[in-house]
BADRENLO-790862 format. One record per atom (N, C-alpha, C, CB): residue in one letter; x, y, z. Coordinates in steps of 0.02 Angstrom, whole numbers, padded with zeros to 5 digits, always signed. Last residue first. Glycine has a CB too. Example, Ala and Ser with C-alpha at 12.3 -4.5 7.8 and 13.67 -1.06 7.14 Angstrom:
S+00642-00112+00354/S+00684-00053+00357/S+00645+00002+00394/S+00704-00030+00286/A+00660-00284+00390/A+00615-00225+00390/A+00660-00165+00390/A+00565-00224+00452/
This chain:
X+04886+01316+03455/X+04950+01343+03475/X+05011+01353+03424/X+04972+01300+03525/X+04783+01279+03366/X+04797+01364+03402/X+04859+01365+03421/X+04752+01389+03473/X+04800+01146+03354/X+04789+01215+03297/X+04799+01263+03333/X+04717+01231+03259/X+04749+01073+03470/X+04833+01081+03466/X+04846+01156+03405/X+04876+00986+03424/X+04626+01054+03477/X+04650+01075+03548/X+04724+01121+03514/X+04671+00991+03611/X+04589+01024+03362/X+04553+01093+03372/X+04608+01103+03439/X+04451+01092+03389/X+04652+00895+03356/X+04661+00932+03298/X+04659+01023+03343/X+04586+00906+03230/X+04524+00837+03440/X+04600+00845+03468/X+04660+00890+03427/X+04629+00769+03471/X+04433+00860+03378/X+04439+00892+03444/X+04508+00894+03455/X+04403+00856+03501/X+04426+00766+03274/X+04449+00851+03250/X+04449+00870+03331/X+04378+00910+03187/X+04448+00647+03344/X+04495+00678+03333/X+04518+00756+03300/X+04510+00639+03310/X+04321+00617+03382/X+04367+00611+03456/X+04430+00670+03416/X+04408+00500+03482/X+04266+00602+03283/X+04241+00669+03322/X+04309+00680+03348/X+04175+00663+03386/X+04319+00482+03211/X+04326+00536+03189/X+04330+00598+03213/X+04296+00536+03163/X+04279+00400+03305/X+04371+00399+03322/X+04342+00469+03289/X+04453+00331+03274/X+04134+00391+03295/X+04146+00434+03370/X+04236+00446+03346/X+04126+00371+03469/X+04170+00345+03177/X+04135+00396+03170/X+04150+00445+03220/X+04073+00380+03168/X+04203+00209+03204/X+04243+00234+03164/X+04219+00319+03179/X+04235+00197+03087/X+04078+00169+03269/X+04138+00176+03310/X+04191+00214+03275/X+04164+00110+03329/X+03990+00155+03163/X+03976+00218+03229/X+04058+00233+03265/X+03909+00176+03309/X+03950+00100+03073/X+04041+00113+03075/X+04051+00171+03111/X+04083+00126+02999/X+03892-00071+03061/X+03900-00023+03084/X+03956+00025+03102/X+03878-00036+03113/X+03886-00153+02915/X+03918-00170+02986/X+03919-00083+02998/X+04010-00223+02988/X+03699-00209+02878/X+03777-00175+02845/X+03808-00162+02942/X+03762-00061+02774/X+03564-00212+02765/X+03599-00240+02814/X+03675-00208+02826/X+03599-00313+02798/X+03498-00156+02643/X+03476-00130+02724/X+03532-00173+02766/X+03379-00157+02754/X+03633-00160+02539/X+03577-00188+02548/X+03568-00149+02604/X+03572-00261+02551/X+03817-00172+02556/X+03748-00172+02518/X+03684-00179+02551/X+03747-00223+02475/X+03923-00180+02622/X+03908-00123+02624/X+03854-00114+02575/X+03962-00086+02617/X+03957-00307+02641/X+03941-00254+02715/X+03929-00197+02708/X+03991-00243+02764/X+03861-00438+02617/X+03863-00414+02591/X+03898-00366+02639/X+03816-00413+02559/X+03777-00546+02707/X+03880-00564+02680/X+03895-00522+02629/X+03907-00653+02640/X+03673-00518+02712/X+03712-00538+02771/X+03782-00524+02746/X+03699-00617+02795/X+03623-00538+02592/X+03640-00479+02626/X+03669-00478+02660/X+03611-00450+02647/X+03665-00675+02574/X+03668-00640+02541/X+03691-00582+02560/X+03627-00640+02518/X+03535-00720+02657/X+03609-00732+02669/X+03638-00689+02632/X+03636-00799+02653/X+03429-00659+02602/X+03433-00646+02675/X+03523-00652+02727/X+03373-00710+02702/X+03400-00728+02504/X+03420-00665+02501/X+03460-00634+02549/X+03374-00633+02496/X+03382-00845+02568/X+03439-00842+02527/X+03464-00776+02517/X+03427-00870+02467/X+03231-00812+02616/X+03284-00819+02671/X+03371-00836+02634/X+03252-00894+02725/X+03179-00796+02488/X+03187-00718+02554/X+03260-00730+02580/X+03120-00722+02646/X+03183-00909+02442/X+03213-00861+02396/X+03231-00805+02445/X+03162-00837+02334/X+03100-00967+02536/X+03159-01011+02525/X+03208-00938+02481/X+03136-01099+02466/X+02988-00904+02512/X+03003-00892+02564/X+03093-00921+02558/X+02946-00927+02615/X+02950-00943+02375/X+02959-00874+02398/X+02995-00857+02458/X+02902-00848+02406/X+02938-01073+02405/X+02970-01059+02348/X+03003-00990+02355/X+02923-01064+02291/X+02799-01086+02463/X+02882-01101+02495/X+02944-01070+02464/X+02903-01179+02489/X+02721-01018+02390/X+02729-00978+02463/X+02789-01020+02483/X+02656-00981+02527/X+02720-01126+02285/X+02754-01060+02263/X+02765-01038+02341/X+02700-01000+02209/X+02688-01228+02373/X+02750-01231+02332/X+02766-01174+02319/X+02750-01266+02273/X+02549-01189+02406/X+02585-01187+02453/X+02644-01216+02431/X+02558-01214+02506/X+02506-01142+02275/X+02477-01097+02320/X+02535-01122+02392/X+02376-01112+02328/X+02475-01273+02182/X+02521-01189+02178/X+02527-01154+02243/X+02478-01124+02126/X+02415-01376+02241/X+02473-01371+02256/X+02514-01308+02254/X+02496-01411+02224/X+02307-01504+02280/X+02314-01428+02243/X+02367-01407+02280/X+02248-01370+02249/X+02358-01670+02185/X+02324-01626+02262/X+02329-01546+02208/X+02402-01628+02370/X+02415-01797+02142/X+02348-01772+02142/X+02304-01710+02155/X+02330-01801+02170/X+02523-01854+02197/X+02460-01870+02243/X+02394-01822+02207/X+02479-01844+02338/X+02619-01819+02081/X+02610-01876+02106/X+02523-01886+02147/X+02675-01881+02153/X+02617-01685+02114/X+02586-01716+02044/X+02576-01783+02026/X+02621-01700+01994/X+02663-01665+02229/X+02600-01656+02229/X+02553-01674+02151/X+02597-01583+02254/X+02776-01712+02202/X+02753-01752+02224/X+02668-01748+02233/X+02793-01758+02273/X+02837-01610+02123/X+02829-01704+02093/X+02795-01741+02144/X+02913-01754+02082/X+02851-01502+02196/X+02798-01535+02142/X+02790-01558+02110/X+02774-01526+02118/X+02947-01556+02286/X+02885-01538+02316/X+02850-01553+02251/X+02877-01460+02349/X+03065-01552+02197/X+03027-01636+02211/X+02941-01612+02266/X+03110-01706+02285/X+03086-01424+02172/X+03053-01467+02113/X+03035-01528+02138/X+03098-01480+02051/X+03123-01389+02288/X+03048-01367+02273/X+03036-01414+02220/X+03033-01285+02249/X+03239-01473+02324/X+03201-01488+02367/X+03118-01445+02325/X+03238-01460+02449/X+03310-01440+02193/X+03289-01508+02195/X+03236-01508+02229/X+03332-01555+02219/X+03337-01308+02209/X+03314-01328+02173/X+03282-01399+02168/X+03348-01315+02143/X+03397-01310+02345/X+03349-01276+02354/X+03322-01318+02272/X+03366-01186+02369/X+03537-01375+02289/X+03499-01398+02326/X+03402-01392+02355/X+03540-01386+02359/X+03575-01257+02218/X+03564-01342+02187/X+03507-01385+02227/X+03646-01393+02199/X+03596-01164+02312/X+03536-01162+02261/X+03530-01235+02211/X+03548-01089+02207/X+03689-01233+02388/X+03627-01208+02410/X+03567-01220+02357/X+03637-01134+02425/X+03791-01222+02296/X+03778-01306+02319/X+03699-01277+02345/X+03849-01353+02400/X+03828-01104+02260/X+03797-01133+02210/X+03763-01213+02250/X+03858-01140+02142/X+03856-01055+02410/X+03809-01054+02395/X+03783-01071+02340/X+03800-01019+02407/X+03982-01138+02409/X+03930-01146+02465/X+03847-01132+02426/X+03951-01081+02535/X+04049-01077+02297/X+04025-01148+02293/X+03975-01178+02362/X+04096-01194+02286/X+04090-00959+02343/X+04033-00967+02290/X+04005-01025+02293/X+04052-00959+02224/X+04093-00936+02512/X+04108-00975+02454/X+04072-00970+02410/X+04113-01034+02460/X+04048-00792+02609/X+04031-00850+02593/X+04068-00900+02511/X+03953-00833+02593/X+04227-00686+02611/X+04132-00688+02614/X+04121-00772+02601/X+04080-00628+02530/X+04330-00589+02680/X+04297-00668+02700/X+04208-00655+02682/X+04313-00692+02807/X+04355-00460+02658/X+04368-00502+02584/X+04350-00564+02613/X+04453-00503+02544/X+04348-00403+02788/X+04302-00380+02741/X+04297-00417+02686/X+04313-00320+02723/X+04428-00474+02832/X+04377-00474+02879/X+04314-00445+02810/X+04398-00415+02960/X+04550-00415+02762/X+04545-00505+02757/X+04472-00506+02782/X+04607-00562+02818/X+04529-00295+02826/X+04523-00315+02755/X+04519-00352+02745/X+04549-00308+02718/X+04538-00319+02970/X+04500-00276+02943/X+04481-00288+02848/X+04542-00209+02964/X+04689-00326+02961/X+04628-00386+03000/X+04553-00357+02983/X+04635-00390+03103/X+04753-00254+02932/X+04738-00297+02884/X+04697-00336+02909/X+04786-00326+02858/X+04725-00143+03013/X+04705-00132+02946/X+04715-00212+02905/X+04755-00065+02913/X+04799-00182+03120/X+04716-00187+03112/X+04670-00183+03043/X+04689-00129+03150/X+04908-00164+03094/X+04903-00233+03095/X+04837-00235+03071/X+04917-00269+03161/X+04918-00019+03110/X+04933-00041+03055/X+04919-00118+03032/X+04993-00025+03055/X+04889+00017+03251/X+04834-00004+03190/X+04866-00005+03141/X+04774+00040+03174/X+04993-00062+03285/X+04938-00086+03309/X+04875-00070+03266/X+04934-00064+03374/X+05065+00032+03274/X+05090-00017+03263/X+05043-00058+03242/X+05123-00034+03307/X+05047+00122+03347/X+05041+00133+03281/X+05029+00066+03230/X+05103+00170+03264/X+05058+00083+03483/X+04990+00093+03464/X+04999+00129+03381/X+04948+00146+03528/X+05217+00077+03494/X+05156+00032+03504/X+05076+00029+03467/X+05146+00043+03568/X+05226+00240+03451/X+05251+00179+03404/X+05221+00127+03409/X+05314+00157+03410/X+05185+00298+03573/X+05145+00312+03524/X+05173+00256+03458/X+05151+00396+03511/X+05270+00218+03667/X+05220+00213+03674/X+05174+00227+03623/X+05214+00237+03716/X+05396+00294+03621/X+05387+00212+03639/X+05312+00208+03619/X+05402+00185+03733/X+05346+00438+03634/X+05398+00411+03569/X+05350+00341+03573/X+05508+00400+03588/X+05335+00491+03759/X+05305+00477+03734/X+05296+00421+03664/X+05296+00522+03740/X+05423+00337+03831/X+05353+00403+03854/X+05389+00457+03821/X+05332+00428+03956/X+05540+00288+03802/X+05495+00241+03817/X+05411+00296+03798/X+05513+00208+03911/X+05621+00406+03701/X+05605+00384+03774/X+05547+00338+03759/X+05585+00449+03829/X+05702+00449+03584/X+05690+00406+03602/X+05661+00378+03664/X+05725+00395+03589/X+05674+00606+03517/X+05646+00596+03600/X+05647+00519+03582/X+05553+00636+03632/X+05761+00639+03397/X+05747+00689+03463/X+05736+00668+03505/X+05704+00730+03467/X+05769+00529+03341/X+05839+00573+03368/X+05815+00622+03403/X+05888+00608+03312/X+05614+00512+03323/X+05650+00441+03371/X+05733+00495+03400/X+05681+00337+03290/X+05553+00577+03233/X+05543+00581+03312/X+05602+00579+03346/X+05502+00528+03342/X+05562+00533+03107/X+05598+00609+03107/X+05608+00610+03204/X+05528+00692+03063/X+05504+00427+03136/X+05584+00400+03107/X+05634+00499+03143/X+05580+00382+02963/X+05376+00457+03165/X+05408+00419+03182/X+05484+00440+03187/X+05391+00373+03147/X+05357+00508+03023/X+05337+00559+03060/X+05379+00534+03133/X+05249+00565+03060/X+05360+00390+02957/X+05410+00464+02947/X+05389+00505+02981/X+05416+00501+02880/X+05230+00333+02982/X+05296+00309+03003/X+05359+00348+02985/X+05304+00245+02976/X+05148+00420+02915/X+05143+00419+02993/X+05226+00382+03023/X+05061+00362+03018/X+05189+00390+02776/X+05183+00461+02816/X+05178+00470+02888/X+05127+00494+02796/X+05157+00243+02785/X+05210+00278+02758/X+05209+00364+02808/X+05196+00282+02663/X+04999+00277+02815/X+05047+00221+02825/X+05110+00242+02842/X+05053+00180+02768/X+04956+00337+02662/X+04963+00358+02747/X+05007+00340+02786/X+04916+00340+02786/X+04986+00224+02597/X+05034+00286+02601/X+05049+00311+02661/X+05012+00340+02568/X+04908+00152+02642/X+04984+00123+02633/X+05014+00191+02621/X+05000+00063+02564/X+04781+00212+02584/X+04799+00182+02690/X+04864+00159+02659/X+04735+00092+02749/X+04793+00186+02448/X+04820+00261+02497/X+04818+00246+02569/X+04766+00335+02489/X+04805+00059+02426/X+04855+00086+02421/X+04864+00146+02446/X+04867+00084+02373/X+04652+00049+02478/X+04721+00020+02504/X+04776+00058+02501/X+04741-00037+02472/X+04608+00091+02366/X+04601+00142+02446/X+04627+00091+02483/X+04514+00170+02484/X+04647+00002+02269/X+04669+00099+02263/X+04659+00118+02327/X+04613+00159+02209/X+04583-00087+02314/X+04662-00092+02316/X+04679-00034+02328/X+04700-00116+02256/X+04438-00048+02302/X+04462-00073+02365/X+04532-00060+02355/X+04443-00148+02384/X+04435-00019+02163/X+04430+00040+02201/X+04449+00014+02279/X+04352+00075+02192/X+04449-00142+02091/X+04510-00122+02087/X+04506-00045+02145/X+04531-00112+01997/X+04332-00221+02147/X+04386-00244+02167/X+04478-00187+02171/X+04382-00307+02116/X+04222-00090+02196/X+04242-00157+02137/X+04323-00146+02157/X+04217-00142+02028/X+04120-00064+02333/X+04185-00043+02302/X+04204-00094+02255/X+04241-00033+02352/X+03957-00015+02385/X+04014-00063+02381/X+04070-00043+02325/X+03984-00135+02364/X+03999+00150+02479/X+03967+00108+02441/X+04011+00058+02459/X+03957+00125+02371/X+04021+00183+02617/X+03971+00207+02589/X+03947+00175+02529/X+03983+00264+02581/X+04161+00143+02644/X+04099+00098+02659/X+04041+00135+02659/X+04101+00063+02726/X+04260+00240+02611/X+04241+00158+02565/X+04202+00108+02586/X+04297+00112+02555/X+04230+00335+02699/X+04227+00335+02620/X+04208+00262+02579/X+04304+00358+02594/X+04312+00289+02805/X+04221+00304+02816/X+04204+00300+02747/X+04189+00389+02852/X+04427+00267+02791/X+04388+00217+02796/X+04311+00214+02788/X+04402+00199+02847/X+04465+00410+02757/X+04463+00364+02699/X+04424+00311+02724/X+04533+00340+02671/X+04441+00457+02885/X+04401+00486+02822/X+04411+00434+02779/X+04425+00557+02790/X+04565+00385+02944/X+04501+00403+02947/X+04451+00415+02916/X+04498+00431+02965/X+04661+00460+02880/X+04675+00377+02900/X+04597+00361+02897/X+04719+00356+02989/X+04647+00596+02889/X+04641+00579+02842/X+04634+00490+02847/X+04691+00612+02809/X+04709+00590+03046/X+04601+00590+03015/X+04600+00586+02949/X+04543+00674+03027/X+04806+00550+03037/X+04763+00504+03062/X+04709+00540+03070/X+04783+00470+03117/X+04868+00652+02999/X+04873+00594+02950/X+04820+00557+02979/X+04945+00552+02942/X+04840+00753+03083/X+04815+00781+03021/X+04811+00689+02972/X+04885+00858+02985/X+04897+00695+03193/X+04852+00702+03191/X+04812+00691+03131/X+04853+00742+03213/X+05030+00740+03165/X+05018+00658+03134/X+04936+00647+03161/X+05086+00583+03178/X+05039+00869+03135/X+05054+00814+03084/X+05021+00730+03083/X+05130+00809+03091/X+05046+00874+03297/X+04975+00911+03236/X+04999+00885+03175/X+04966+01015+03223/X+05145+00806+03327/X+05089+00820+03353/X+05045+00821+03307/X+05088+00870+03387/X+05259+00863+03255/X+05255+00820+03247/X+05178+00783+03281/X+05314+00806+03260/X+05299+01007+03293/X+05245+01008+03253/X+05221+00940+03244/X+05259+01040+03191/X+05283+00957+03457/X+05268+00990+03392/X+05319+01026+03354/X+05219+01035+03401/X+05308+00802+03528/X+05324+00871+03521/X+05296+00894+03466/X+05392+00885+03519/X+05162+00689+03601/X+05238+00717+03528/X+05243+00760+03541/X+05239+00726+03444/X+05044+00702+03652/X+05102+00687+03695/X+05179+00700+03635/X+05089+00594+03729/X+04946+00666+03539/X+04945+00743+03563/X+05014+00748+03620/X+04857+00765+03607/X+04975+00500+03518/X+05012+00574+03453/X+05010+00642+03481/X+04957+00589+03370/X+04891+00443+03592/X+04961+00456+03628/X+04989+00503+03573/X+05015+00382+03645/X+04765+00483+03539/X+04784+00493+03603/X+04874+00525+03628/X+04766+00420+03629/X+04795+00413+03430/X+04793+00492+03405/X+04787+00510+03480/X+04720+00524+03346/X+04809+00276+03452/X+04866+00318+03422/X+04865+00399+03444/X+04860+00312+03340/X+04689+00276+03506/X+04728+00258+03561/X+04812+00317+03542/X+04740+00154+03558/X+04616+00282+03378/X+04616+00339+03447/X+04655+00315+03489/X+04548+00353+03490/X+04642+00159+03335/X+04651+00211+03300/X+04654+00267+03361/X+04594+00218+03243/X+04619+00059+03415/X+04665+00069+03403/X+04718+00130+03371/X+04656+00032+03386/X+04466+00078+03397/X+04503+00086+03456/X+04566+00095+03443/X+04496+00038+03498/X+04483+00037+03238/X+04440+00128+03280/X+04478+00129+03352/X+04319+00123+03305/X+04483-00077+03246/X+04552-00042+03223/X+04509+00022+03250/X+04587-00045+03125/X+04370-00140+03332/X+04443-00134+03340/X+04508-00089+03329/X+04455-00170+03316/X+04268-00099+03272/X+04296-00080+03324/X+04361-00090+03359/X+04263-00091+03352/X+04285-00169+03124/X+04295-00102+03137/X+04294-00084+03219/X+04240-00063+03097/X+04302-00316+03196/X+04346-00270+03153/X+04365-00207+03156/X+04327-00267+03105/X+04190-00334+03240/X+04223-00329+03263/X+04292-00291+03233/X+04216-00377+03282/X+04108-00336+03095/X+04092-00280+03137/X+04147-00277+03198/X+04013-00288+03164/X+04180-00430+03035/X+04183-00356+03006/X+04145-00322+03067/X+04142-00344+02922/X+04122-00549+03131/X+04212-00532+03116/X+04207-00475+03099/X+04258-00571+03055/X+03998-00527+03103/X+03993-00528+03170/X+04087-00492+03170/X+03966-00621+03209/X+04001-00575+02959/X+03958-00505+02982/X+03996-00505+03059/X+03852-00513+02985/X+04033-00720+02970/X+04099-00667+02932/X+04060-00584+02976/X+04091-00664+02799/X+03903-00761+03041/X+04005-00766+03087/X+04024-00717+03062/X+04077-00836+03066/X+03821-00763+02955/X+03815-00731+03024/X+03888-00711+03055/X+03777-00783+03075/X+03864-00840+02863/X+03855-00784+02842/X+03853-00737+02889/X+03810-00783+02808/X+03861-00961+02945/X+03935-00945+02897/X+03943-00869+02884/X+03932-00984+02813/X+03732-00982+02957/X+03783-00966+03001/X+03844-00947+02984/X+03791-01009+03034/X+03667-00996+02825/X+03666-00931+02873/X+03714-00918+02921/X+03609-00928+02910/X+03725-01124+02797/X+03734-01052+02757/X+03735-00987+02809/X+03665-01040+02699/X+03659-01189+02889/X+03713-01189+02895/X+03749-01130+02861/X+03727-01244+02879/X+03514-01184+02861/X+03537-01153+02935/X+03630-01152+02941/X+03497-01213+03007/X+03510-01205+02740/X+03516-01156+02742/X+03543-01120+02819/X+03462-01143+02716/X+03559-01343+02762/X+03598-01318+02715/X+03575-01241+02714/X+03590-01358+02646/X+03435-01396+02846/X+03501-01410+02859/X+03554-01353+02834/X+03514-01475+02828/X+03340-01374+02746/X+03337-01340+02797/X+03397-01326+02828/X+03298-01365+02834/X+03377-01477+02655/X+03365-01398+02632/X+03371-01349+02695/X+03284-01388+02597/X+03354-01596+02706/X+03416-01566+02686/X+03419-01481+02672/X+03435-01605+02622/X+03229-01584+02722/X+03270-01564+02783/X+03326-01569+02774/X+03262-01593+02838/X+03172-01603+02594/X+03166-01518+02629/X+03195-01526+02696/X+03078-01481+02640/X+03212-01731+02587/X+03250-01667+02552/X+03252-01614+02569/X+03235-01651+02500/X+03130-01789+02668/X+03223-01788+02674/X+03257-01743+02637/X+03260-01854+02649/X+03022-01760+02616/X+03025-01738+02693/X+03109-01741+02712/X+02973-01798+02749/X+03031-01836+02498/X+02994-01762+02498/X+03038-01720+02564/X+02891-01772+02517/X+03032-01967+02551/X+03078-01925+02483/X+03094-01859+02492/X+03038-01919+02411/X+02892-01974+02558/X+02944-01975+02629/X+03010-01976+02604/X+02937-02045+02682/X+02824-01935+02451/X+02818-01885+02529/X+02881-01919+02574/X+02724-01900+02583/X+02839-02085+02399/X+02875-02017+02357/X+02854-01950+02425/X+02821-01998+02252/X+02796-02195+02405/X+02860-02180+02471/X+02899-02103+02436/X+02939-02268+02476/X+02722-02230+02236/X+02738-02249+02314/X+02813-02207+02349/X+02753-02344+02315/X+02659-02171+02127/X+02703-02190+02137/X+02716-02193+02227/X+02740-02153+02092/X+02519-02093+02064/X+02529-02143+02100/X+02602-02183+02127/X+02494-02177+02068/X+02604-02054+01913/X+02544-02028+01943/X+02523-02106+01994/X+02479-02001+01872/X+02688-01985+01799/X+02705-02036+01874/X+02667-02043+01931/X+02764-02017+01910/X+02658-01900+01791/X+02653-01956+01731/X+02675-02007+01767/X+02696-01948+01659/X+02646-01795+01858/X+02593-01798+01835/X+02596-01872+01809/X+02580-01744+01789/X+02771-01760+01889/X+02725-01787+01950/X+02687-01829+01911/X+02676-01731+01994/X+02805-01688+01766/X+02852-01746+01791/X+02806-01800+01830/X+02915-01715+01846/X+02738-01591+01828/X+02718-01608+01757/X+02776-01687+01741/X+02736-01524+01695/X+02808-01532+01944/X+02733-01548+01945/X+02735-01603+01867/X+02673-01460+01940/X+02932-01508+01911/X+02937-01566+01944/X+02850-01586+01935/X+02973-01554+02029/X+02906-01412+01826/X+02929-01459+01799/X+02918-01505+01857/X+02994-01450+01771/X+02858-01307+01937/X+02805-01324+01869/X+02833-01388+01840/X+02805-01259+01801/X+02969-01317+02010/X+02923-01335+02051/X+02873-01341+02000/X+02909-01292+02110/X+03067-01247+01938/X+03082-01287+01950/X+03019-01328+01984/X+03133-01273+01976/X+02992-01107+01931/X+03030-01169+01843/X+03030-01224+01869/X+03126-01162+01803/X+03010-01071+02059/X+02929-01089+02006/X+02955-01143+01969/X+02895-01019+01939/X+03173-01036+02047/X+03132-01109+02094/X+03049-01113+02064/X+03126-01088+02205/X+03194-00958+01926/X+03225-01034+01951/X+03167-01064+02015/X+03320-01022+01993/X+03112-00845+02005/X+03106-00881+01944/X+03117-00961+01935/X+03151-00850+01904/X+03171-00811+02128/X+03100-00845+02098/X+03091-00886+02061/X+03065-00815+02072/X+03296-00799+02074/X+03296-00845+02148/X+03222-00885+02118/X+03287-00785+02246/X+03288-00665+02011/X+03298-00750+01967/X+03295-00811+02023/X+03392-00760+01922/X+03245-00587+02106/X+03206-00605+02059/X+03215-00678+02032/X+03213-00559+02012/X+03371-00617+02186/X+03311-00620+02212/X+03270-00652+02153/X+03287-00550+02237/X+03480-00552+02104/X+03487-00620+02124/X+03395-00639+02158/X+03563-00623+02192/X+03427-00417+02079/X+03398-00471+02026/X+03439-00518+02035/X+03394-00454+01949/X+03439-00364+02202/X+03355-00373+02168/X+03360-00424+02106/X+03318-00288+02134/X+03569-00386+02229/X+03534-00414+02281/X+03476-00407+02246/X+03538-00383+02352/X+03644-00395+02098/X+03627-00349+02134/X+03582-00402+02159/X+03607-00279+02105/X+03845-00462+02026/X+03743-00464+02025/X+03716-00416+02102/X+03701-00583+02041/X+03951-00522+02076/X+03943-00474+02018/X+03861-00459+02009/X+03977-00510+01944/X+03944-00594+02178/X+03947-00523+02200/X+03928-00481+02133/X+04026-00503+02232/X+03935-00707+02111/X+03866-00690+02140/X+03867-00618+02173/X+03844-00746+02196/X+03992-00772+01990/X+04025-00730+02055/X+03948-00710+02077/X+04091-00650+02035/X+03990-00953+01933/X+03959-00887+01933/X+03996-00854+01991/X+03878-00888+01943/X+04143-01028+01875/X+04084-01027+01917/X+04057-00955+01923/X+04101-01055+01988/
């Protein structure tokens, strides 16, 4: 089955067009020879409310995953400063170490949502949040024979903990996009509903380019429209990573507090 990620939001669009005209010139010339045929508009009116049906449903699918990735990133961001909160409470040097890991933790997230990432550059900046990972939890391990106490130790382990989870809720959040097969069923569907529009106006006779193509177009926007939606780091649309941004500030400050000493 087609991947529809492998393609760019301008030329899924374009061919969106294309395909649906094609489809709405054939249904016309189909119309044509079937000229007079009865109960063909009330054909017409079940299809384009299947159509309607199937996009308001698309969209919603597409709305939810966007709504999950943006929760996401505020999440693990909170989680993230909570850590680097309770990390300035460590003894030092273990302090300013695990600082230093958790703005690198940081920086990398901001990095891989500047662009979109092909499959194998997502793993690779996986695999370094797993290092990190690693490095913060030795930072941990070295702690624990010095200061097992509930405060600070306990507490900064909790909230490590925590974004380590986040990170995967965060990636599953980012790898939930729409089904291919949702949206090949869409454009099956979209196809039928314009090509029976101009079978039918080739049926009745009528003038027709002018308000088949303006559907045609509009039907192609609002696909696009999903699309973007369920894209998060393509297109004008995209999950906001303000929160990630403020953890960033929050933390060269905290970096800047502990460096001098």
């Amino acid at each position: 089955m087609i991947e529809f990620t492998d393609y760019t939001l301008t030329a899924i669009f374009g061919a969106s067009i294309v395909i649906l005209l094609a489809a709405s010139e054939i249904g016309h010339l189909l119309g044509l020879r079937a000229a007079g045929e009865a109960n063909v508009s009330t054909l017409e009116a079940a299809i384009l409310g299947l159509l309607a049906l199937m996009l308001s449903f698309t969209f919603a699918m597409a709305l939810t995953r966007f709504d999950a990735r943006r929760e996401a990133v505020l999440n693990e961001a909170n989680a993230i400063g909570t850590a680097a909160l309770r990390a300035r409470l460590l003894p030092t040097p273990h302090n300013a170490d695990c600082l230093k890991l958790l703005r690198d933790y940081v920086q990398l997230r901001l990095e891989i949502t500047q662009r979109v990432l092909t499959p194998a550059e997502l793993s690779a900046a996986i695999a370094h949040s797993n290092e990190i990972q690693g490095a913060l939890w030795r930072q941990v391990t070295a702690i624990v024979p010095k200061n097992d106490g509930m405060v600070p130790t306990g507490l900064f382990i909790l909230a490590l903990n925590e974004t380590f989870d986040d990170q995967e809720k965060r990636v599953t959040a980012l790898r939930n996009r729409v089904p291919n097969i949702v949206l090949a069923a869409l454009y099956g569907i979209a196809v039928a509903a314009i090509g029976f529009a101009g079978y039918t106006s080739g049926t009745e006779g009528r003038r027709w380019r002018l308000p088949v193509y303006s559907m045609s177009i509009l039907v192609a926007a609002v696909i696009l429209l999903i699309q973007e939606i369920d894209r998060p780091s393509a297109g004008f649309i995209s999950v906001s990573q303000q929160p990630m941004i403020d953890t960033a500030n929050a933390l060269a400050s905290y970096s800047a507090e502990i460096e001098p000493r």
